[in-house]
ZAMARGU-4260 file (C-alpha; in steps of 0.2 Angstrom, whole numbers, plus 5000, padded with zeros to 4 digits):
<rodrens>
0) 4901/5455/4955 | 4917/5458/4966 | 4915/5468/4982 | 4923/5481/4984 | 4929/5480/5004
5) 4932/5462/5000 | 4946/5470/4985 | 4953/5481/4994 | 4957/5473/5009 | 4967/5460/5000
10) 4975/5472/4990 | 4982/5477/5008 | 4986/5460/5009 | 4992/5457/4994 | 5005/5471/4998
15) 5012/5465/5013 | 5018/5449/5004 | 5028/5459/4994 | 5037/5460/5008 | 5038/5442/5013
20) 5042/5433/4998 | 5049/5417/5006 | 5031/5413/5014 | 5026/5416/4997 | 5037/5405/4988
25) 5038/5392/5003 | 5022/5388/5003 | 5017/5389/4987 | 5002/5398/4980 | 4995/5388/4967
30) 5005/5395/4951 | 5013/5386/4939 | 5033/5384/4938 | 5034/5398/4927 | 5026/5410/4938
35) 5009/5409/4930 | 4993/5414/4938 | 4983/5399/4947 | 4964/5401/4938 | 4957/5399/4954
40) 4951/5415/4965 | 4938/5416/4979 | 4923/5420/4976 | 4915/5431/4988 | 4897/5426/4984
45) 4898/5407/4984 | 4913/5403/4996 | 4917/5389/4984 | 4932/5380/4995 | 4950/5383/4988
50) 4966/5380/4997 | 4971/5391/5012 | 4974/5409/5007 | 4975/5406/4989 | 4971/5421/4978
55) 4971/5427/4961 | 4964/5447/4956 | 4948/5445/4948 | 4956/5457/4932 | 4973/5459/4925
60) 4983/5467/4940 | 5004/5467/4944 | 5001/5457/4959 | 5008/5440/4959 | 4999/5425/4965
65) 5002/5423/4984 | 4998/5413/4999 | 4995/5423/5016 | 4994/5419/5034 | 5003/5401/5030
70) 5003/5387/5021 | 4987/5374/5023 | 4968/5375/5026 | 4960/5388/5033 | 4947/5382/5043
75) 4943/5370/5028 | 4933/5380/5019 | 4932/5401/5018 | 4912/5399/5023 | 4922/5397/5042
80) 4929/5412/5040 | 4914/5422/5034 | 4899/5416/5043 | 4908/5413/5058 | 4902/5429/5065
85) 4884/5422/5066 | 4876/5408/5078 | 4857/5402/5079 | 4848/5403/5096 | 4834/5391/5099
90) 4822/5386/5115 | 4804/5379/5121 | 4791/5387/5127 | 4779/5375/5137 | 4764/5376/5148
95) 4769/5369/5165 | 4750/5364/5170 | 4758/5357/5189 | 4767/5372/5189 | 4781/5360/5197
100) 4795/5369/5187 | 4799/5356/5173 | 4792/5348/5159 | 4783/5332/5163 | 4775/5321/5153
105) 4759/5326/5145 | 4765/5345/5147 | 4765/5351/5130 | 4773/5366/5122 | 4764/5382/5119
110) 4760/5386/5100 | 4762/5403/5090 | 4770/5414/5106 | 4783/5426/5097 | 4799/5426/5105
115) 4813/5441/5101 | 4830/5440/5102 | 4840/5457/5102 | 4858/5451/5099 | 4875/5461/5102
120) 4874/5472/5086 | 4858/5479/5093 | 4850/5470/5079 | 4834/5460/5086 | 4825/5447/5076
125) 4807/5436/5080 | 4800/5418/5078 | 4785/5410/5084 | 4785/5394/5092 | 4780/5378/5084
130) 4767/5365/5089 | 4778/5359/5100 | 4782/5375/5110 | 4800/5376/5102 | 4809/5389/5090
135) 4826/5393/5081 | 4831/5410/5077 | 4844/5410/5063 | 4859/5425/5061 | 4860/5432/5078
140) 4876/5441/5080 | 4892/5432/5091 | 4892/5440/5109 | 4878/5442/5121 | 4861/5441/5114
145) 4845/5445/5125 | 4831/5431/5124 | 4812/5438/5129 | 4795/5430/5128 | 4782/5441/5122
150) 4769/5436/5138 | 4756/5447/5129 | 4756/5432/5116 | 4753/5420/5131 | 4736/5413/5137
155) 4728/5427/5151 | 4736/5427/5169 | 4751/5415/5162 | 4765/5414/5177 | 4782/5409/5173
160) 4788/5395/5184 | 4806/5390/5175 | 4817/5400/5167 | 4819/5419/5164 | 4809/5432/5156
165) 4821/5441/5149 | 4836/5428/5147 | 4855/5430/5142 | 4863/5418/5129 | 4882/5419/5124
170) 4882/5416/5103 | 4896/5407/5097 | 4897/5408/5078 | 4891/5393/5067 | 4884/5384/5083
175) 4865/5379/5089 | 4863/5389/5107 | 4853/5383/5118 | 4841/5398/5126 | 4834/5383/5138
180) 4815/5382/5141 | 4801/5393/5148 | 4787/5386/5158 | 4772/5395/5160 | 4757/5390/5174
185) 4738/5396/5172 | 4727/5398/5187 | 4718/5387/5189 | 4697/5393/5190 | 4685/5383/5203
190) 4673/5371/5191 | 4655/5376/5196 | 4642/5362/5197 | 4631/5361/5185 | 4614/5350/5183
195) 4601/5345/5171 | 4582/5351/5169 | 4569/5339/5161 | 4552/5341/5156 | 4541/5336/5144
200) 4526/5348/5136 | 4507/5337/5126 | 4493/5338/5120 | 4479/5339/5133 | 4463/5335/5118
205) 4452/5332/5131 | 4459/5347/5141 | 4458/5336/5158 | 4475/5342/5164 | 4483/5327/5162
210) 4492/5316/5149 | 4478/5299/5147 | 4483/5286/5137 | 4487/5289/5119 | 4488/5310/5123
215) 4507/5311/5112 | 4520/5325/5116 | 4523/5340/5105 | 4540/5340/5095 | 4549/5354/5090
220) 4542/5365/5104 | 4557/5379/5111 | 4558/5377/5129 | 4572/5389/5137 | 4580/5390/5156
225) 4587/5404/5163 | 4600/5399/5177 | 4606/5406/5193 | 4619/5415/5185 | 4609/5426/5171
230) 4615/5412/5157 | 4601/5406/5147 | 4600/5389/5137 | 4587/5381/5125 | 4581/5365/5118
235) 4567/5359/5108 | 4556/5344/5112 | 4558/5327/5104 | 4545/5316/5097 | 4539/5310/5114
240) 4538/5332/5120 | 4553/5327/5131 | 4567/5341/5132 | 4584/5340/5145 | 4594/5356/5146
245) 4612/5352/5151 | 4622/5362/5161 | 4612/5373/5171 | 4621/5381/5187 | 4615/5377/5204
250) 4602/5386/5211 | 4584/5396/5205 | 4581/5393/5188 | 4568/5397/5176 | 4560/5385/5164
255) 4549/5397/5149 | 4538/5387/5134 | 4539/5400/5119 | 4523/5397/5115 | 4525/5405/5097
260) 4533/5388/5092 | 4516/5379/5098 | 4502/5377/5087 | 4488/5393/5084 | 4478/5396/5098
265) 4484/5384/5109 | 4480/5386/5130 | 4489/5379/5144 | 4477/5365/5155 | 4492/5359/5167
270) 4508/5366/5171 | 4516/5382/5174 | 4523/5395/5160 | 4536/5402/5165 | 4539/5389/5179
275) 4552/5389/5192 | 4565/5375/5199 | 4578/5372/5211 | 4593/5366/5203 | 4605/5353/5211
280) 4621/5349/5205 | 4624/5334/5195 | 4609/5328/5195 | 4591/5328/5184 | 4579/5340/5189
285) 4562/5338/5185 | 4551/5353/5177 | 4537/5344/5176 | 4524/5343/5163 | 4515/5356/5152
290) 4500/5351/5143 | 4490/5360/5129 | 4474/5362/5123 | 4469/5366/5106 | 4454/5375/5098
295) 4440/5362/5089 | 4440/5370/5072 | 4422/5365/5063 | 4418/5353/5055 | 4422/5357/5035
300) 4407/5357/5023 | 4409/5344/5010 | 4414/5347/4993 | 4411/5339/4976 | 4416/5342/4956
305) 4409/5353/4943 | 4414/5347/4926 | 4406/5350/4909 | 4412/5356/4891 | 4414/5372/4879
310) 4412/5368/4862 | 4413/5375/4845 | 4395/5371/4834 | 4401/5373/4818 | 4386/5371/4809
315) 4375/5381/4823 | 4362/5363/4824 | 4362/5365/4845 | 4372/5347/4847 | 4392/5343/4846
320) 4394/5333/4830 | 4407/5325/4825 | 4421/5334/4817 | 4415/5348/4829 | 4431/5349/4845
325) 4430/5357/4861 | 4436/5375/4862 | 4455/5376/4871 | 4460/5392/4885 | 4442/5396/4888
330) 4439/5401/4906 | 4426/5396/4918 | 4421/5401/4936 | 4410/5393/4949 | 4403/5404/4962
335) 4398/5391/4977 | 4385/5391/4990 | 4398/5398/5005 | 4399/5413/4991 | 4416/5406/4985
340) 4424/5409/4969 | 4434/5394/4962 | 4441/5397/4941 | 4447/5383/4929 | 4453/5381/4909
345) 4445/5371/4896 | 4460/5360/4890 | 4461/5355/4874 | 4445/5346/4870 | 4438/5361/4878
350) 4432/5351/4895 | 4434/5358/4913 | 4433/5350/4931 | 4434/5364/4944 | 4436/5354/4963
355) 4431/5358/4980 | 4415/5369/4977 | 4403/5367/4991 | 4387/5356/4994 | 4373/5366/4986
360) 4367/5378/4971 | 4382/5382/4961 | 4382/5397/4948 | 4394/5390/4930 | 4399/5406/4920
365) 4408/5404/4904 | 4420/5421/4902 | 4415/5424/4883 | 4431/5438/4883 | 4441/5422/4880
370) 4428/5416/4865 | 4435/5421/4849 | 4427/5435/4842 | 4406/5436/4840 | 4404/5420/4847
375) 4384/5417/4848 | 4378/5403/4860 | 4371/5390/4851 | 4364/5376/4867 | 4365/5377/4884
380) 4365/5394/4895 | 4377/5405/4901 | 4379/5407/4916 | 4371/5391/4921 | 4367/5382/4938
385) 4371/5365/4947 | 4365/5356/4964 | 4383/5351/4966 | 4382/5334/4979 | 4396/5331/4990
390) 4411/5320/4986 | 4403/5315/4968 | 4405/5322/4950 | 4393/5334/4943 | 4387/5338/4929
395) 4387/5354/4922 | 4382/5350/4903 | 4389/5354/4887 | 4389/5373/4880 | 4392/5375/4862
400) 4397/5391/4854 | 4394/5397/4834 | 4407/5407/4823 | 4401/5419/4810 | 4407/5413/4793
405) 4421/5424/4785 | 4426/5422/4765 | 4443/5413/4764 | 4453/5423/4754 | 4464/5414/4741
410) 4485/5417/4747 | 4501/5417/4739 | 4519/5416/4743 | 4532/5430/4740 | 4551/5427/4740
415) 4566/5436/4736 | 4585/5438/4741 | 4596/5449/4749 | 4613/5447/4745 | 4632/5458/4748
420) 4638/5468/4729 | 4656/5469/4735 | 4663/5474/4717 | 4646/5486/4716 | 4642/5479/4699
425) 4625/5477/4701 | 4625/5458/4698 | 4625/5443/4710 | 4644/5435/4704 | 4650/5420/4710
430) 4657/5423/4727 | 4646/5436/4733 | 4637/5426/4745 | 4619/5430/4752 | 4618/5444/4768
435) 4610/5433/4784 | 4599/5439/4797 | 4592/5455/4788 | 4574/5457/4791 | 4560/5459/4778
440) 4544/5464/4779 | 4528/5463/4768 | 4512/5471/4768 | 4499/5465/4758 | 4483/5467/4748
445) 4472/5466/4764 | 4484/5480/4776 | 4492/5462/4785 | 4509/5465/4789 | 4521/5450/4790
450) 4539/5451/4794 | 4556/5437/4792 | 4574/5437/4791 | 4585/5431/4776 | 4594/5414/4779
455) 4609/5408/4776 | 4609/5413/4758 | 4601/5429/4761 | 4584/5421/4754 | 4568/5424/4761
460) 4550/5417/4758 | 4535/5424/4768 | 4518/5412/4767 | 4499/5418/4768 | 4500/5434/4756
465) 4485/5440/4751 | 4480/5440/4732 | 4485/5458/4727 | 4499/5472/4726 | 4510/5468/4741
470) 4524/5479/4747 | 4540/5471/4751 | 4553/5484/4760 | 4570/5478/4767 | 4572/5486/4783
475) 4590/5493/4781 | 4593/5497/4799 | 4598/5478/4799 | 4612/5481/4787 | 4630/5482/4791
480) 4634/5501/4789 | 4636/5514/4776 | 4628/5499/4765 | 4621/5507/4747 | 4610/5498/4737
485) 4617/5493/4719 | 4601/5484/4714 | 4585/5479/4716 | 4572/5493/4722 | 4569/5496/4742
490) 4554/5497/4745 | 4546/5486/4729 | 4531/5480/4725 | 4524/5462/4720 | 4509/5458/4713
495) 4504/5444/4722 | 4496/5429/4712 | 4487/5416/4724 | 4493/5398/4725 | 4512/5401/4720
500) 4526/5408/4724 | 4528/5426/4718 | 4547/5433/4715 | 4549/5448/4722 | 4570/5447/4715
505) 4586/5452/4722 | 4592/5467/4731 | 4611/5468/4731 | 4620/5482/4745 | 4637/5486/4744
510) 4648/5492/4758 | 4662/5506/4757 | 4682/5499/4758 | 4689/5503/4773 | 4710/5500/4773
515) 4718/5491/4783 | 4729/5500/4795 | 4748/5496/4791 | 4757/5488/4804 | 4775/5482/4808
520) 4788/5473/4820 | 4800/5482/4832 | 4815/5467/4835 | 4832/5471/4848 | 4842/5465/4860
525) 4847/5466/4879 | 4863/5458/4882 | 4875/5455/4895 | 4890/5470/4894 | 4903/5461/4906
530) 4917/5474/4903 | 4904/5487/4905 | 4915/5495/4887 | 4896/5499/4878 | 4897/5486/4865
535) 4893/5467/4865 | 4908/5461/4863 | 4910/5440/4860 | 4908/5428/4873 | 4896/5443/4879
540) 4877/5432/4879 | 4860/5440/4877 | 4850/5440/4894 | 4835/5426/4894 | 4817/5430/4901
545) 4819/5450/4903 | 4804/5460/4898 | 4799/5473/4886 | 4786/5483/4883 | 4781/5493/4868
550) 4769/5506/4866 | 4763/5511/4848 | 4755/5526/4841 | 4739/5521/4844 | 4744/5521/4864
555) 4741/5501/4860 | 4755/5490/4873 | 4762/5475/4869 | 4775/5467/4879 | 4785/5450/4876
560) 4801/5440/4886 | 4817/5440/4877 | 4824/5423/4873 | 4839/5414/4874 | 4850/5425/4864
565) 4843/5441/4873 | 4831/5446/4857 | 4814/5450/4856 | 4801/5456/4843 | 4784/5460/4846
570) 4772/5461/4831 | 4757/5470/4825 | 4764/5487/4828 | 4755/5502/4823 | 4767/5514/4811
575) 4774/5529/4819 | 4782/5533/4834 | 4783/5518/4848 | 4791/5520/4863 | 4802/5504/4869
580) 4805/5501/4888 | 4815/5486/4895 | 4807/5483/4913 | 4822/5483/4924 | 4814/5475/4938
585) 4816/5458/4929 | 4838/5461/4924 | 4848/5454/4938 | 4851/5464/4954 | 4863/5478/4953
590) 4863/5479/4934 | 4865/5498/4927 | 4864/5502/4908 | 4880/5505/4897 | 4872/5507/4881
595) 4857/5511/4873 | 4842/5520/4880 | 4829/5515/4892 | 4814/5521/4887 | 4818/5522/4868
600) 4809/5527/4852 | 4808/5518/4836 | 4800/5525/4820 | 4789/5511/4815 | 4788/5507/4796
605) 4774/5497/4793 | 4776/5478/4782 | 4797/5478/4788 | 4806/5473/4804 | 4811/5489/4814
610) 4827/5488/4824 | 4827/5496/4840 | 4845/5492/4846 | 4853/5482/4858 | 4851/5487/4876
615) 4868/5482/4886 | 4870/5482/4907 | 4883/5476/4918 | 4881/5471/4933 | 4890/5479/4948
620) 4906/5490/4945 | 4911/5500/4927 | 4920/5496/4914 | 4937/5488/4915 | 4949/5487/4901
</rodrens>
């Protein structure tokens, strides 16, 4: 893009060697012997580095190549002539911890302070300083330029012992400037002694207020102090109950057990709580001991086992014979001679253990809710007693239950398929594949209800049908939509024959064709229009990586990058009206449009390649011819 001021001031320039043509000629200019225009020209952008004053129009012009202001090298290279207007302004920023008024050794820079430099176009610009106190800031203006420390950014009560707070600093262009350094003292606050306080909090069993031989410490116990300046400071005990709090100022201090971190119940025999002590600085100061007493809990009753057995007498004799197994999930209780109430399960030989009932008469209830139904007692009683000794296993015996007999009725099995009719036809062709997952219930002879789901293959068998008319009924709320049954009969009956499997047939559903919607591709172009003349002329490339969006008919946004060539296409479009948009946020800077529209519209046709048009921009001035 060619700047404008940049133009005409060498337009100017370019004028006045009309008017000096032996300069021109005498040094040269870079064109050929016949008068032909040197290719080169200065761009303004890169400050690519051409011979001194050489220049060439950027577009067809009447001027002539020409040299200006002499013959030779201008500074070496236009960037001196451009950025020469700028310099870089750079200091330190340290803490002077002697406040002696230079940096010695061990004095380190001060981190993070922002530091503003306003320079001579009234332009100001920040930085913050590195770890090593120092910064650089870039582009400051030539002339006088006015350095200040933000002290609100320093540590508290920081006083400036070297340098200036504002500073002045002359900025020559293209040059490092030294802003010199800034040191800043901290007063420096009294150290107040501190000292330690030490204790040690037991357990006094024989509550004689003093720690005897094998009387241990209490760990974990919270002990706090309170010194002479309000601040208070914990610590919990160690294995040995010894504690030291470090830092404790001078003076009165008070030393506070919390006794909620003792054990229940426990009373002081020694020691005082709160207690006081006088500190002294730097030293161990003792708190003394604490001992505790505890509350003798009695002595616990001992406890012994109740075991015994639940069993199913199958032939009603009064004894477990074999073949006859113990009875699972049945539950017992014990109710104790302390009045306690302990509960077990009979596992799956139907035996129980119940733990920790007390010495004494026991009562054993069996809980005949979880018997099967009109269970009779056959042996044994229920509830029953036991002199349960401690620490031993006792015997609770063996009680064995009876079942009324009921009539086995013979079964059959019933099985049948469910299965997608897509052509309707009313037969299972080759292709139409079973419907998974639709559930199917059958009620039988007896009022039993017994549901399943088809398989894979839309088959289904359900076992344990009693001999009899069964109903069979496809629940169709497990069907995709709108399906219709073609064949078969929902519900149907079988008539169930025991011992085999009865077919209860197929029952083919088909479902109503739904089209698919049409849909089609929108393809264009956004290309590079360098002559800004509205048409892509050639040597004019398509522009890589810019966005567009389109929006279909069913408000449905796609969006895709355009490729090397500048095109794009974006598929799966819904017929109608779609709205095209090129996000210009993504073209170069300074682009403006010279053809097409942005937003457009394209009527989409569905199955084909819809053309929205190329999309041209240029970038900076208009067209030229």
């Amino acid at each position: 893009m060619i700047n404008k001021k940049f133009f005409l001031g060498t337009v100017a320039m370019a004028s006045l060697v009309l008017f000096l043509p032996s300069t021109a000629s005498a040094c040269g200019c870079g064109c050929g012997s016949k008068g032909k225009h040197n290719s080169h020209y200065i761009n303004h952008n890169n400050h690519n580095n051409y011979g001194y004053g050489h220049y060439k129009p950027p577009h067809k012009s009447f001027f002539p190549c020409f040299s200006f202001l002499g013959c030779g090298n201008l500074g070496n290279n236009w960037n001196h002539v451009y950025h020469a207007k700028y310099g870089k302004v750079c200091g330190v920023v340290y803490s002077d911890a002697n406040g002696n008024g230079r940096q010695d050794n061990g004095e380190r820079g001060a981190r993070g302070i922002i530091v503003s430099v306003l320079d001579s176009k009234g332009h100001t610009k920040r930085a913050r300083t590195n770890r090593l106190g120092s910064y650089c800031i870039n582009n400051v203006a030539v002339g006088n330029a006015t350095v200040t420390v933000r002290e609100g950014s320093l540590p508290n009560n920081a006083v400036l012992t070297v340098g200036n707070n504002p500073s002045n600093v002359n900025v020559v262009g293209n040059k490092r400037n030294n802003a010199g350094k800034d040191g800043y003292s901290l007063p420096q606050a009294p150290a107040l002694k501190k000292g330690k306080v030490c204790g040690t909090v037991f357990l006094d069993q024989n509550g004689n207020g003093r720690q005897d031989n094998g009387e241990t410490g209490t760990r974990g116990i919270v002990v706090s102090v309170l010194d002479s300046n309000g601040d208070t400071k914990r610590a919990r005990t160690r294995a040995s109950g010894s504690y030291c709090v470090n830092n404790v100022a001078v003076g009165n201090a008070t030393v506070t057990v919390r006794e909620s971190t003792l054990p229940n119940n426990a009373s002081l025999t020694v020691g005082d709580n709160p207690s006081s002590v006088i500190v002294v600085g730097n030293k161990r100061n003792n708190a003394g001991k604490d001992g505790y007493i505890f509350p003798q809990a009695p002595v616990p009753i001992e406890t012994g086992k109740v075991c015994g057995t639940v069993f199913l007498d199958q032939n009603g004799n009064g004894r477990q014979d074999n073949g006859e197994t113990g009875t699972r999930g049945i539950v017992i209780s014990v109710l104790d001679s302390n009045g306690d109430t302990k509960r077990g399960r009979t596992n799956r030989l139907g035996a129980y253990c119940i733990n920790n009932v007390a010495e004494g008469e026991a009562t054993v209830t069996v809980r005949e809710s979880t018997l099967p139904n009109n269970a009779t007692l056959t042996v044994g009683n229920n509830p029953s007693t036991v002199d349960v000794v401690g620490n031993q296993r006792n015997n609770a015996g063996k009680a064995g239950y009876v079942l009324p007999q009921v009539p086995v009725s013979e079964t059959g099995k019933i099985c049948g398929i469910v299965f997608f009719d897509r052509n309707g036809n009313g037969v299972e062709d080759n292709g139409e594949r079973g419907t998974r997952g639709i559930v199917v219930s059958i009620v039988d002879s007896n009022g039993d209800r017994k549901t399943t789901k088809t398989g894979n293959r839309g088959s289904y068998c359900v076992n344990n049908i009693a001999e009899g008319e069964a109903t069979v009924t496809v629940r169709e709320s497990t069907l995709p939509n709108n399906a219709t049954l073609t064949v078969g009969n929902n519900p149907s009956t079988v008539d169930v024959v025991a011992n085999q499997s009865n077919n209860a047939g197929k029952d083919g559903y088909t479902l109503p064709q739904v089209p698919a919607p049409e849909k089609g591709k929108v393809c264009g172009v956004v290309y590079l229009d360098e002559n800004g003349n509205g048409r892509q002329d050639n040597g004019e490339t398509g522009i890589r990586g810019i966005i567009v969006s389109v929006v279909d008919s069913n408000a449905d946004t796609q969006t895709e990058k355009t490729t090397n060539t500048g095109a794009y296409c974006i598929s799966n479009v819904a017929v109608g009206e779609a709205i095209v948009t090129v996000n210009e946020s993504t073209l170069p800077n300074h682009a403006h449009l010279t053809v097409g529209d942005n937003p457009s519209s394209v009527d989409v046709v569905g199955n084909q390649r819809n053309n929205a048009g190329k999309d041209g921009y240029s970038i900076g001035g208009g067209p030229t011819d």
